[in-house]
C-alpha positions in Angstrom: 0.0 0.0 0.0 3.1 2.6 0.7 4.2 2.1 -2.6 0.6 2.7 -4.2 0.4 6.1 -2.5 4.0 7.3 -3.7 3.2 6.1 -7.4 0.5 8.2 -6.5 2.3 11.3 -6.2 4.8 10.3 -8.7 1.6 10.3 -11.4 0.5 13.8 -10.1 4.1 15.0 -10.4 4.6 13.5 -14.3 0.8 15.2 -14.4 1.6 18.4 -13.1 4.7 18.9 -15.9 2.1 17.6 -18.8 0.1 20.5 -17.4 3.0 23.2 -17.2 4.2 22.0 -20.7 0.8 22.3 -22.2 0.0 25.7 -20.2 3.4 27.0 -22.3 2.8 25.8 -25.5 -0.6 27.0 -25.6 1.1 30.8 -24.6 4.0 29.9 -27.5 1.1 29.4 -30.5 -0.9 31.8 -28.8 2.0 34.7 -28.2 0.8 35.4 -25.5 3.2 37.0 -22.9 4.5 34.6 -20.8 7.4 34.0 -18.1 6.1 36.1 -15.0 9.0 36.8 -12.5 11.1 34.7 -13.8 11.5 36.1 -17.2 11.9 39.2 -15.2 14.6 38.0 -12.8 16.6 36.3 -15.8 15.7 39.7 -18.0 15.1 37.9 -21.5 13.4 40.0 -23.7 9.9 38.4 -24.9 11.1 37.4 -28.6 14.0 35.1 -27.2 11.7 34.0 -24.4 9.0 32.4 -26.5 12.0 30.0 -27.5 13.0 29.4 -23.7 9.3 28.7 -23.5 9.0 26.2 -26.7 12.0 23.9 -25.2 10.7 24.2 -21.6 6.8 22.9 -23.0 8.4 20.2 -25.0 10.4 19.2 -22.0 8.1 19.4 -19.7 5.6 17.6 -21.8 8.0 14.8 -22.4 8.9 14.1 -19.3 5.7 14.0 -18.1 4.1 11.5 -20.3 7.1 9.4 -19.8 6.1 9.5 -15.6 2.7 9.1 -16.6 3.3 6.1 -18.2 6.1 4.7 -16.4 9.1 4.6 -19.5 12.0 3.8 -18.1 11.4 5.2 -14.5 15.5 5.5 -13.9 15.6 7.5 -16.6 12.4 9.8 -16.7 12.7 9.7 -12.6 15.7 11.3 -13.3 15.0 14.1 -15.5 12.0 15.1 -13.6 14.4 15.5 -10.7 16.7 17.3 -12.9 13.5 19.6 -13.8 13.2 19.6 -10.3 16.5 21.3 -9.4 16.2 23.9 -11.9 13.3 25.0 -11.0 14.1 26.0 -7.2 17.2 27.5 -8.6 15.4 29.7 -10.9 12.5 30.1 -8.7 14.6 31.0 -5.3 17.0 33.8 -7.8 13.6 35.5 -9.1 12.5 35.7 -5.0 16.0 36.9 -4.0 15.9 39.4 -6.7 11.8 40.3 -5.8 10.5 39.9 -9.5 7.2 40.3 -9.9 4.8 38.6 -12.3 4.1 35.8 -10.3 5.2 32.3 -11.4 3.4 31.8 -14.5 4.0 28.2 -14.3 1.0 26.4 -15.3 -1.3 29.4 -14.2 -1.5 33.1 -15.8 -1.0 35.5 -12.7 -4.0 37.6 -12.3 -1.7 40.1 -9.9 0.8 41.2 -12.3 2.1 42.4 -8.5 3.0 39.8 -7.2 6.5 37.8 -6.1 7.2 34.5 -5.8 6.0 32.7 -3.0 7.1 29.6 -0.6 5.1 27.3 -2.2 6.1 27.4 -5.4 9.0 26.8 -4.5 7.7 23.7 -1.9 6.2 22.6 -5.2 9.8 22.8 -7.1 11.5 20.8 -3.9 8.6 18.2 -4.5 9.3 17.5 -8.2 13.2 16.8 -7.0 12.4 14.7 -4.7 9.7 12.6 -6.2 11.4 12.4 -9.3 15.0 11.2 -7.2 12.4 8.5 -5.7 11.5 7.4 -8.8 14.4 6.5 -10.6 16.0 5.4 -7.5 13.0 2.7 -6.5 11.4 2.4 -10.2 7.5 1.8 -9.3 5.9 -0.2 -11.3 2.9 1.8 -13.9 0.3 0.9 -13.7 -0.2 -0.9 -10.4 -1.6 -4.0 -9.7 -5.0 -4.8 -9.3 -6.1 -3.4 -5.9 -4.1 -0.7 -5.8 -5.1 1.7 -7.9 -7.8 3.4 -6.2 -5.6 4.5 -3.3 -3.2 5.8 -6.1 -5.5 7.3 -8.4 -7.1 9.1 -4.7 -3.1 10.3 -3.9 -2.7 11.8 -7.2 -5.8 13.6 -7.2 -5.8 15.2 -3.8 -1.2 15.9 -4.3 -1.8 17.4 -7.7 -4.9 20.0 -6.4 -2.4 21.1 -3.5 0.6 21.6 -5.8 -1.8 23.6 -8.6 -2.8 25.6 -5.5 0.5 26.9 -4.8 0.5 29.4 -7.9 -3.3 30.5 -7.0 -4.4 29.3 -3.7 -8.0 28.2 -3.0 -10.1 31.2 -2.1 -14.0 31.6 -0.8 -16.5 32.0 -3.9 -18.3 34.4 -3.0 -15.9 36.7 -1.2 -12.8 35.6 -2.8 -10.7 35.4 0.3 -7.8 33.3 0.8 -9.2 29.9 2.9 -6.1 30.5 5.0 -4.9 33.2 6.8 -6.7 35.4 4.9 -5.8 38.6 7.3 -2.2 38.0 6.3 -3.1 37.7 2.6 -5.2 40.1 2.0 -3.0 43.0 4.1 0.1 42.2 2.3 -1.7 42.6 -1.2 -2.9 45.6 0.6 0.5 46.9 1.1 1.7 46.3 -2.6 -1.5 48.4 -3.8 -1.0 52.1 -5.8 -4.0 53.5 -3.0 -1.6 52.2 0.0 1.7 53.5 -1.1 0.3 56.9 -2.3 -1.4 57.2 1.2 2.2 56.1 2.8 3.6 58.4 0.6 1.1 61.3 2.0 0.6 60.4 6.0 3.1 57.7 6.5 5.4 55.9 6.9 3.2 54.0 8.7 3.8 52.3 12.3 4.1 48.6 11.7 1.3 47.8 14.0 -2.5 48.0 12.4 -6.1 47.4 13.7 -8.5 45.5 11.3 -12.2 44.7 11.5 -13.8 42.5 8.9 -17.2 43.4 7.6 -19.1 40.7 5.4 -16.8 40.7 2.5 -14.9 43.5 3.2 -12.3 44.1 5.1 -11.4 47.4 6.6 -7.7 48.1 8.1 -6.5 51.3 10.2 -3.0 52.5 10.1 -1.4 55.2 12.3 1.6 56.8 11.2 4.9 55.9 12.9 5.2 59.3 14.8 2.0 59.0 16.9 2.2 55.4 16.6 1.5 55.3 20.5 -1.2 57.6 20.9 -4.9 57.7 19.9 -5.3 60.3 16.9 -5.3 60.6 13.4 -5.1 57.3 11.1 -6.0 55.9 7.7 -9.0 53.3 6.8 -8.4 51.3 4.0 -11.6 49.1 3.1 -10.8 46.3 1.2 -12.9 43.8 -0.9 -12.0 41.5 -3.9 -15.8 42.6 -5.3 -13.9 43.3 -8.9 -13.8 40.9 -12.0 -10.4 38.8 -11.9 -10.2 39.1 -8.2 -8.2 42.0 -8.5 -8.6 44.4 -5.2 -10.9 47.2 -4.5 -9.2 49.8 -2.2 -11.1 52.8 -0.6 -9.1 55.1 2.1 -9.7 57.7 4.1 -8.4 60.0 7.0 -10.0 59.8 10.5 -10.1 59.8 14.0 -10.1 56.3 15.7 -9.1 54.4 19.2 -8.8 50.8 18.5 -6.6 48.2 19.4 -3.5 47.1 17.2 -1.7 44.3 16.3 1.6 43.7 14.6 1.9 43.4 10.6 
């Protein structure tokens, strides 16, 4: 039974790259702008990066199918691993360097904003390691009789967590992040044109805030650093994802407020 739920994640792995390599190819033939931070970080113009994109869909495609359908495990074990490896080098140089564009891996960033998070790069660690596995113990595809329910239930569940790391799972009607949504939706807050002109204007801003959450919005007071201990002047922000895409609606204003704080 161990060995049914690792071939499990090993399919949703070799899945997961027929995905990325499909998502790629589809942007190639379609020119559509691809790449995200990484293109960024790496700073390849988009004409050259449509080629970088070609060989990384046919690669990824490849390699996939060959997981999928378990040709010579040692062998396409290994170059998933290898896939692996590159992509938490590339991924952990576009953080370090704070590209934005998002990952842009199998998913088209809505937030042209945003950086490269930890779970991407979980999600690169995962490839390496199930792909290492898999050349090193060569499980058998497809599995015996038996078996395959358990493994066709791991792949499932492993590949909806890993496609969650570019876009995590958020509430349908309000379109908050299922966890810690405070944290989430304050730190796309923080990278908003409304926040930073409003820093810009009042701030800087202490680094403790009060919020209060309000149906599907949620509203956030900042006091600026110098009377950062005091009860006076601060800034509401009310914040809602209300808009088409997802994309965050930002109203602020100046008041008067006495409410309690807590650390960013």
């Amino acid at each position: 039974m161990p060995a049914a739920f690792l071939s499990g994640a090993v399919l949703a792995c070799g899945a997961l790259l027929v995905l990325s390599g499909a998502a790629k190819l589809w942007r190639v033939i379609g020119r559509a702008d691809g790449g995200g931070a990484i293109r960024a970080a790496l700073r390849i113009s988009p004409q050259r990066w449509r080629f970088v994109e070609l060989a990384a869909a046919l690669t990824e495609s490849g390699t996939g199918l060959a997981v999928c359908t378990g040709f010579r495990p040692a062998v396409a074990g290994g170059a998933m691993a290898a896939q692996g490896a590159l992509f938490s080098a590339t991924l952990a140089y576009a953080r370090h360097t704070k590209a934005t564009g998002g990952c842009a891996c199998v998913l088209r960033p809505k937030d042209p904003d945003a950086t490269i998070g930890w779970p991407v790069q979980v999600r690169a660690a995962w490839l390496l390691a199930i792909g290492f596995l898999d050349a090193a113990l060569r499980l058998p595809r497809p599995l015996p009789p038996g078996t395959w329910m358990a493994s066709a239930l791991t792949s499932g569940v492993v590949l909806a967590v890993m496609l969650s790391a570019e876009r995590p799972w958020r509430t349908p009607r309000c379109g908050r992040r299922l966890w810690s949504p405070r944290r989430d939706t304050v730190r796309a807050l923080m990278r908003h044109g409304v926040f930073e002109a409003m820093s810009a204007a009042a701030g800087p801003f202490a680094d403790d805030f009060a919020h209060r959450r309000d149906g599907c919005v949620d509203e956030f007071w900042f006091t600026p650093a110098a009377r950062a201990n005091s009860t006076g002047r601060a800034v509401s922000f009310r914040v809602s994802r209300a808009t088409p895409g997802g994309a965050l609606a930002v109203e602020a204003r100046l008041e008067t407020v006495c409410v309690d704080t807590v650390r960013v």
